[in-house]
N, C-alpha and C positions, 0 to 999 in steps of 0.2 A: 557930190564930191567924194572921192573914193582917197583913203587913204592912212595916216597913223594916227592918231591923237593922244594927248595927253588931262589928265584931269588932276591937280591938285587941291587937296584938302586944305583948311589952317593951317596945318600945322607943319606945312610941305610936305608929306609923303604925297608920292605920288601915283597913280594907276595909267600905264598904256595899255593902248586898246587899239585895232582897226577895223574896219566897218567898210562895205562897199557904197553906205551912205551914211558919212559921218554929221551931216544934218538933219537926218532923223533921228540919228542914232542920239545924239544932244538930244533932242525933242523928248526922246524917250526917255532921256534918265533924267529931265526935268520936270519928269511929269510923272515920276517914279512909278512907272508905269510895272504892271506885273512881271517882266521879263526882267528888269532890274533887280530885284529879290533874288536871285542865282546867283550871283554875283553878290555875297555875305557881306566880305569885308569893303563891299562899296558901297552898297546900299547902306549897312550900318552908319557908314559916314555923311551918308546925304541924310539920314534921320535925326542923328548927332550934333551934327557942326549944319543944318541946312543947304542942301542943295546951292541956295544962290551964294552962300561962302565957298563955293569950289569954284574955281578957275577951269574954264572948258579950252583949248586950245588945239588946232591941228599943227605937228609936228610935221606930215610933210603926204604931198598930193604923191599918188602914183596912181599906175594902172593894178586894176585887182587881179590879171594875173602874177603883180607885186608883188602882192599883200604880205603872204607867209614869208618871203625870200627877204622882206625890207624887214619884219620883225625878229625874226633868227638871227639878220648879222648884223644889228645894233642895239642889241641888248646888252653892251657892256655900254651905254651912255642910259641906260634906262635903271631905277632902283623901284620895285617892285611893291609898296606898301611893306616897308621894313618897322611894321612892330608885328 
């Protein structure tokens, strides 16, 4: 499945992301796999608050020639891990 997703924490902030396999892409940040650590202020939170306290969610299918063009023009419904 190719497409946007979203991940929230407790405390509602929230992190998007897309992925041209976003069921791996889950797999991998459940498993806080080494490639999750780049990614600071997410990882901190899957260490913090637990992983299975986040809400995993796809926001919405496309094609991965998509990808970039569905993330650029609806980031004004997306709020970015605002602390």
């Amino acid at each position: 499945m190719t497409g946007i997703y979203k991940i929230t924490n407790p405390f509602n902030e929230i992190y998007v992301g897309q992925s041209k396999n976003i069921i791996r892409r889950f797999k991998t940040y459940k498993t806080l796999n080494i490639s999750v650590k780049t990614q600071t202020k997410l990882f901190t939170s899957f260490i913090e608050y637990g992983v299975e306290n986040h809400n995993f969610e796809v926001i919405e299918e496309c094609e991965i020639c998509d990808l970039n063009g569905y993330d650029k023009n609806n980031t004004r419904f997306i709020k970015l891990w605002l602390k």
